[in-house]
Each structure stands twice: as structure tokens, then as C-alpha cells.
C-alpha positions in Angstrom: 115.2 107.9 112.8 112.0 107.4 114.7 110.3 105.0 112.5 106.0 103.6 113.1 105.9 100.0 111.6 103.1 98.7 111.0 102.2 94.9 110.5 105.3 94.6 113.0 104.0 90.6 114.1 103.5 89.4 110.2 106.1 87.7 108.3 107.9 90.2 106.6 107.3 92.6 109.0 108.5 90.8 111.5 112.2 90.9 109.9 112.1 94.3 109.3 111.4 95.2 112.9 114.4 93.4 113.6 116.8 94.9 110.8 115.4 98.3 111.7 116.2 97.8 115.1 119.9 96.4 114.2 120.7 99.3 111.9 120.1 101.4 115.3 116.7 103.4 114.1 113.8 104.1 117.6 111.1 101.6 116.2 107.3 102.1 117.0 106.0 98.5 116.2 102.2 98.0 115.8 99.9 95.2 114.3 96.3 94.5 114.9 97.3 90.3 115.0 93.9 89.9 112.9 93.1 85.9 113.6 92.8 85.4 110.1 96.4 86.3 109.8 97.7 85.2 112.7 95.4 82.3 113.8 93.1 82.5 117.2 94.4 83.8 120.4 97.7 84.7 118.7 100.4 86.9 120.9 102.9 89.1 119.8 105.9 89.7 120.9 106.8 92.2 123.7 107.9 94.9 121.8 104.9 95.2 119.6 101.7 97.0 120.8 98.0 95.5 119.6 96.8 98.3 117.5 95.0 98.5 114.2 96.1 100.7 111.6 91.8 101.8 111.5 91.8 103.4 115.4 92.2 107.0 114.5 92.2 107.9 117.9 95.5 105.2 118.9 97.1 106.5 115.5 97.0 110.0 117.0 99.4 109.7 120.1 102.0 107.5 118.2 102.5 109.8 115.2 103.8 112.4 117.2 107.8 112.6 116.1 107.9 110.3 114.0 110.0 110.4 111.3 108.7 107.5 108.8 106.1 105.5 108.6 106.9 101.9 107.4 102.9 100.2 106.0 103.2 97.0 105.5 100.1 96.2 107.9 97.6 93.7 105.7 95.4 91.2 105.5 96.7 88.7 103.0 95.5 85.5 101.2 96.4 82.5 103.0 95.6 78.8 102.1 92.8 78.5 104.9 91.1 81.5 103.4 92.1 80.6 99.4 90.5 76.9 100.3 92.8 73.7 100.3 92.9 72.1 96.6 93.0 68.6 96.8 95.3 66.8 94.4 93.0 65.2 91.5 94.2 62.5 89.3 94.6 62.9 86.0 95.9 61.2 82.9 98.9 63.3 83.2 99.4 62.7 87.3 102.3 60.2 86.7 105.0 61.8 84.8 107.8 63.1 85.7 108.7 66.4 83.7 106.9 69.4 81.8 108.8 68.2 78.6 106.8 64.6 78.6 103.6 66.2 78.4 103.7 67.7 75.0 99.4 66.7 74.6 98.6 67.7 78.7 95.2 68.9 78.9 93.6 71.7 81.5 91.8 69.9 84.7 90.0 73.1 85.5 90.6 73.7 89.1 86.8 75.9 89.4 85.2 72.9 88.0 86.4 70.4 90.4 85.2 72.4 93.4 80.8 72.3 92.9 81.1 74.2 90.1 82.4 77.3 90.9 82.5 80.3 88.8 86.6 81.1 87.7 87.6 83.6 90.1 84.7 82.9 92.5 87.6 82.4 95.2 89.8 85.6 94.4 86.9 87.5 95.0 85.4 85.8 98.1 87.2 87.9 100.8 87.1 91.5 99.0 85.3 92.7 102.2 88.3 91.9 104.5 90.8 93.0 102.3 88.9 96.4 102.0 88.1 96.8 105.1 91.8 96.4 106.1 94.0 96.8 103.7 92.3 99.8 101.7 90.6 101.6 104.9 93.6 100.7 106.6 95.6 102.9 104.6 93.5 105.9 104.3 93.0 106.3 107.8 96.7 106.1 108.5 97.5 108.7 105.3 94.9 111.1 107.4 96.4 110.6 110.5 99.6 111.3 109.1 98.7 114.6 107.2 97.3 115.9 110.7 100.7 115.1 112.3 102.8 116.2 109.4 104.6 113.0 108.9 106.4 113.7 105.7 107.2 110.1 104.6 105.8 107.0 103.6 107.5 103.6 103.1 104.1 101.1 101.2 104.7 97.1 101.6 102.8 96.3 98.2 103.1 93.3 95.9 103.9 92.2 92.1 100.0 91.1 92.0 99.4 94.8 90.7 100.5 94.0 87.3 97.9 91.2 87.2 99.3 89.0 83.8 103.0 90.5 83.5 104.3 91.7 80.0 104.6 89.9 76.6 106.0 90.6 73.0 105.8 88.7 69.8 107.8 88.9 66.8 105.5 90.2 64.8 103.1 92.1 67.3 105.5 93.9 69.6 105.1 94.2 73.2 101.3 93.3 74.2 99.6 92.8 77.3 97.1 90.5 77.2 93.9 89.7 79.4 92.7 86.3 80.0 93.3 83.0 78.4 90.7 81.5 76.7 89.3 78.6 77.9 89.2 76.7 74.8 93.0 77.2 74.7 93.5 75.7 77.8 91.3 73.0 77.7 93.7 72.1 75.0 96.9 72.5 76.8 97.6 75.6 75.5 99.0 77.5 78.3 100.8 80.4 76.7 99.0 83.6 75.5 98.8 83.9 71.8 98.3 87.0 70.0 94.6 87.7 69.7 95.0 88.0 65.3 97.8 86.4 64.5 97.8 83.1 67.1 101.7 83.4 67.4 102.6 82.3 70.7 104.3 85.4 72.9 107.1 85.7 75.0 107.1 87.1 78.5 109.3 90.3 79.4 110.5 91.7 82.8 107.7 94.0 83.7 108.7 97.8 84.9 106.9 99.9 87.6 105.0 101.8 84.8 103.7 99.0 83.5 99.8 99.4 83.8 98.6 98.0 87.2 95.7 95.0 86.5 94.7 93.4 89.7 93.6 89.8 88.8 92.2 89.1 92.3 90.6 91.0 95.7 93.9 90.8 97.1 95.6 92.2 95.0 92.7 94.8 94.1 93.3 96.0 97.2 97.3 96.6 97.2 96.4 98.7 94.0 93.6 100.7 96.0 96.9 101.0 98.6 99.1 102.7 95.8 96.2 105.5 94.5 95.9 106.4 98.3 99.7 106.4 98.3 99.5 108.2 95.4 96.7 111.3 96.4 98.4 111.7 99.9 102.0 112.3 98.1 99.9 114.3 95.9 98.3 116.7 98.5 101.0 117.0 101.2 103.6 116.6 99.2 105.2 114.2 101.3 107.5 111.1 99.8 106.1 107.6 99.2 108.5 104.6 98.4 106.3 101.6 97.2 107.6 98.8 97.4 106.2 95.9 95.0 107.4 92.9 96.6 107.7 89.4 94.2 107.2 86.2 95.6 108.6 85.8 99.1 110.0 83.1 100.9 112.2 82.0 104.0 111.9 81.0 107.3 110.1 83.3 109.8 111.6 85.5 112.7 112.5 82.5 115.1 110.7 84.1 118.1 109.5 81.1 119.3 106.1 82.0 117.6 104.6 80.2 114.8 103.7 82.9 112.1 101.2 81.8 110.1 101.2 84.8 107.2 104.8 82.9 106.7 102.9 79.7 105.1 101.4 80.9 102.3 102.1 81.0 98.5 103.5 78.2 96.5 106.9 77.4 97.8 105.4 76.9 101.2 102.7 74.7 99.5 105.3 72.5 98.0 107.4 72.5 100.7 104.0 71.1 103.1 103.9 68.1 100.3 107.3 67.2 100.1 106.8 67.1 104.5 103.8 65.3 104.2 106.0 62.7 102.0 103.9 63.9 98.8 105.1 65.0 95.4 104.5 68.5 94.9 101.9 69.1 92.3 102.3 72.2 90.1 99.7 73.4 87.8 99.5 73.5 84.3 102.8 72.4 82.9 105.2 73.8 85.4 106.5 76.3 82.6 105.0 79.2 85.1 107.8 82.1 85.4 107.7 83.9 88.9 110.7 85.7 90.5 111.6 84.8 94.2 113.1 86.7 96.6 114.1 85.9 100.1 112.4 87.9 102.6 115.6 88.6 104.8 116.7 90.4 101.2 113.2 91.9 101.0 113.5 93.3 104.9 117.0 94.8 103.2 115.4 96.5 100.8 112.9 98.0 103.2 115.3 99.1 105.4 117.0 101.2 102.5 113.8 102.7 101.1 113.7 104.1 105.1 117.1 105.3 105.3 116.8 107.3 101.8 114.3 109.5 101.2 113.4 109.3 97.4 110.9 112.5 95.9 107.8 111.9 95.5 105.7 109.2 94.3 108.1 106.1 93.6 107.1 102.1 93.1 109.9 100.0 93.2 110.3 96.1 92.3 111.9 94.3 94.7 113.0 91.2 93.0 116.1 89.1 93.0 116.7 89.5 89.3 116.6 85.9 88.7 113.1 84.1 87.7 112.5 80.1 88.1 109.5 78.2 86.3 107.3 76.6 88.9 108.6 73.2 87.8 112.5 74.3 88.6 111.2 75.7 92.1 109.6 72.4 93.1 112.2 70.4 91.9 114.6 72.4 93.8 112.8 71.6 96.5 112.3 68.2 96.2 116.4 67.2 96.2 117.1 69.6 99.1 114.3 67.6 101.0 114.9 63.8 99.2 111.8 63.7 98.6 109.9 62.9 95.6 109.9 64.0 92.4 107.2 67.0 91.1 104.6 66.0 88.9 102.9 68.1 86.7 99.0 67.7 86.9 97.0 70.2 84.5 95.2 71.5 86.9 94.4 75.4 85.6 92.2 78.3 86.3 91.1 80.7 83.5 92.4 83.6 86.1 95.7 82.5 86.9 98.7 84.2 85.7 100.7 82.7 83.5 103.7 84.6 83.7 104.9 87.5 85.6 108.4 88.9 86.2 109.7 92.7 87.5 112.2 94.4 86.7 114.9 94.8 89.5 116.8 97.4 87.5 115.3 100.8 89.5 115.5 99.7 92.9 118.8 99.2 92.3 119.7 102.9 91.1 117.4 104.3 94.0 117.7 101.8 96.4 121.5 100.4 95.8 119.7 97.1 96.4 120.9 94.0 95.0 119.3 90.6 96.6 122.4 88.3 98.1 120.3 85.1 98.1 120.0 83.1 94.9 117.0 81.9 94.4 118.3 78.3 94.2 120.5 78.1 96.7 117.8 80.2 99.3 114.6 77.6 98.1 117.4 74.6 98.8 118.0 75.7 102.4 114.4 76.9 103.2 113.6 73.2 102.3 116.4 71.7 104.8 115.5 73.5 107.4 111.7 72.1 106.8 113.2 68.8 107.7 115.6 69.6 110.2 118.9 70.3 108.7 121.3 73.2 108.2 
């Protein structure tokens, strides 16, 4: 097929153009290498034309035969934009496991940093992720309906779901909003049914779950979807949306350094361990996240391009096998011999406490499976961050 990728330079994108390429489909590779993406000055390769998803005019001539359009063009949250926190010692900053810290208290992250509103930092760039992401998409959708491209293949993200999805023994399956601070200033870390108090377990989350964006980032993939949605809508064209967990691996070795490929919190542990630091993970470590290599997550966006599902349809794409944040920086820390994670407190009233999709769908559409285990994948993304294989 004659596929347009967008984002073609980024991270994932940038393993996608290669397995679209290897599976023999005609690839037209864009990305607008946005500087705060890809850094000042940044070149991409060859084979992947400077253009921005917002040029109407550009989005014109490449749209002509094409078959698919592959989106996973954004601007995304990295640590220079998010703002370095600084390990802060605490009571708790010396021990060695989650399970010694049975009295931890919260060492509020917004407070530490001049007093900052919670959530002041999620919702600092909302004007670049609109203008990109959300505009981005809706003047590519237009272009599209004027050309008559009949499919749409959406790079979006687990942050959708906001908190994931809970249940207690007694309250059934809840989803809850944010913690309370007095909770967390106690330690508490776990949501708690608002009547009762019982403490509530987390659940794999499906795509119907409702979507409840707890940051401009993530707002923004949401605002994606509904554009998704009304063009599928309207045309009656197909949209595959794919909701990607937490990614990690090593980036296309192009000989570029891709900065998009250095964000989120493996990546940050990974940077302490280098920088002969423990890692320090928040709260008690007892975090639940799903990880999913990106060479499996390039997979999984090859397939939703070869098959052409009806309609409207998010899909997880998760490996199917979640790790608290104190198992992935400990995982971490004996690939790399380095030192063991401590667990600090530190806690923001808007952070997620636990949030896990459900593989099960992309499976039946998809026929995707992940290959990497998470343990064995974070293990040899840390080796290679110190020069082994």
C-alpha cells in the first residue's frame, strides 16, 4: 500500500517507517522536526521530507493515492519541557524497599518547586500541544476528506483514561478522581472508596472505559480521538486508534540522537543509574503501569495498516504484563550494577496512581501479541545504556 506517515523522525515513528518499509508497503514519510521535540537544528534523515501536518497546501500534493494515513505526528512531554525534579531528601531517602516504609509520608513534589499550584506543570504547554497535536489533526482529517483517503491509522496514548479502573469488595467497579491530599500527606497512596474508606483494587482498563485526561498532553490525544471520531463519522472512512502504554527501547540507530526517545520514567531511571545515582521512584514504588517495547508497538502499527478494521476502533497496545514502578527500577538497577532504588515520597495530588489496558481486543482485531517481556526488554534497554549486549 501507499502509506503517508507522519511524525516519520520521532521515536516511534521512526521504527515504524522502517517496519513499513521492510514489510514492502511505498512510504510517504513527513515530520515537522519541531525543536522542542527534536532539539535545535535537528536533521532528519534522507527519506523524510520537513513538513508539518498544519500546511494545508503541502498536505494537498502528498495525499494524492494514497492508501493510509499513519498520524502519529505530535508534540509530546519531554523532561526539558515537564521541568527536571531534583532528588529531595527525606526521612524515607535511605531505605531500600517499598515494604520498609509502612509510615512513608507524601513530600509534595508542587510544593518543593516555589509553590506551585498541583498540576500547574501539566497544564503549562496546553498551547503547544493544541496547536499541534489537536490542529494538527484536523487539518490533516480535512485534507484527507478533500482527497478521499478512506483510512486512518491515530498514534494516541493510555493517558486518555486519566486514573485507570478500580473495584472494591463491597463498592463494585468505581472510577475515582483525585486523591485527597490529606490521604497522601499520610502515606496513603491508594484510592479509597469515597463512603466506605475500603481501599480499592486496580483493574485492566478497556477502550470503553470513559476517557479523563489528567494533563494538557494527554487532553490533547483525547481532542485527537473526537476528530478521529467526527471524520469516521462523516466520510465514513475507518479509524484504528491506537492507545499506546508506556514505551520504551532504544531508538532507530541512524546515527541521530532522538530526543522524543528520552522521555518517561524508564528513561529517567535509566539517566540515574548512568549518572551513578539510585533511581528515585515516587510515592512508595507500588505504582502499576504496563510497558511495551516500541519495536512491539511499531508491530502493532504495522498490522492496524495492513487490516482495515470498520469504523471507529481504539485499541490498547500493551504487552499484557504490568510492573510496579519499584520492579521496573529495580530491574534496571541489576542489568546496569548499579545501585539500588530508593523510594522517596515524593507525590503530586495529579498523578496517577494506577493505570493498566487491556491487551485482550487488539489481539482479536489486530492478532497482536507483544514478543518482548517487559523484564527481559527493560534488562537489555539498561545494558545497552552502558555498553553491553
Amino acid at each position: 500500500m501507499r502509506v503517508l506517515l507522519t511524525g516519520a523522525a520521532g521515536y516511534l515513528g521512526s521504527h515504524v517507517h522502517r517496519a513499513l518499509l521492510a514489510a514492502g508497503h511505498e512510504v510517504v514519510a513527513i515530520d515537522a522536526l519541531l525543536e522542542t521535540v527534536h532539539g535545535a537544528n535537528a536533521a532528519g534523515p534522507e527519506d523524510v521530507s520537513r513538513i508539518d501536518v498544519r500546511d494545508q497546501d503541502a498536505l494537498e500534493h502528498l495525499l494524492a493515492d494514497i492508501d493510509v494515513v499513519c498520524h502519529l505526528a505530535a508534540a509530546v512531554p519531554l523532561p526539558r519541557l515537564r521541568g527536571a525534579i531534583e532528588p529531595v531528601p527525606t526521612d524515607s531517602s535511605n531505605l531500600a524497599a517499598p515494604q520498609d516504609v509502612p509510615h512513608l509520608r507524601c513530600v509534595p513534589v508542587d510544593r518543593q518547586r516555589g509553590g506551585e499550584r498541583a498540576g500547574a506543570e501539566g497544564m503549562r504547554w496546553a498551547g503547544l500541544y493544541a496547536a499541534h497535536n489537536d490542529v494538527g489533526t484536523a487539518v490533516l482529517l480535512a485534507a484527507m476528506e478533500r482527497a478521499g483517503v478512506p483510512r486512518l491509522v491515530l498514534g494516541s496514548s493510555v493517558a486518555v483514561y486519566g486514573e485507570g479502573r478500580y473495584r472494591g469488595v463491597r463498592s463494585g467497579p468505581f472510577y475515582p478522581g483525585l486523591r485527597r491530599r490529606g490521604d497522601l500527606d499520610r502515606g496513603l497512596f491508594d484510592h479509597r472508596a469515597p463512603r466506605s474508606g475500603e481501599v480499592l483494587t486496580w483493574e485492566p482498563i478497556g477502550e470503553d472505559a470513559p476517557l479523563r485526561p489528567r494533563s494538557a498532553y494527554a487532553a490533547s490525544k483525547v481532542a485527537q480521538e473526537r476528530y478521529a471520531l467526527a471524520w469516521a463519522a462523516n466520510t465514513g472512512g475507518d479509524a484504528a486508534v491506537l492507545r499506546y502504554n508506556q514505551l520504551y527501547g532504544e531508538p532507530v540507530a541512524d546515527g541521530r540522537s532522538v530526543r522524543s526517545a528520552e522521555s518517561g520514567v524508564v528513561a529517567r531511571f535509566r539517566a540515574e543509574l548512568v549518572a551513578g545515582r539510585p533511581p528515585q521512584v515516587f510515592e512508595d514504588g507500588g505504582q502499576v503501569r504496563d510497558f511495551v517495547h516500541v519495536r512491539d508497538a511499531a508491530v502493532a502499527t504495522v498490522a492496524a495498516v495492513e487490516r482495515r478494521l470498520p469504523g471507529f476502533v481504539p485499541l490498547n497496545i500493551a504487552s499484557g504484563r504490568p510492573l510496579t514502578l519499584w520492579e521496573v527500577a529495580s530491574v534496571l538497577a541489576r542489568a546496569m550494577d548499579g545501585p539500588n532504588p530508593v523510594v522517596t515520597g515524593q507525590c503530586r495530588v495529579t498523578d496517577i496512581r494506577h493505570v493498566v489496558a487491556h491487551p485482550e481486543r487488539a489481539r482479536q482485531a489486530l492478532e497482536f501479541t507483544a514478543r518482548t517481556q517487559p523484564a527481559k526488554g527493560l534488562s537489555d534497554y539498561a545494558a545497552r545504556g552502558i555498553g553491553r549486549r
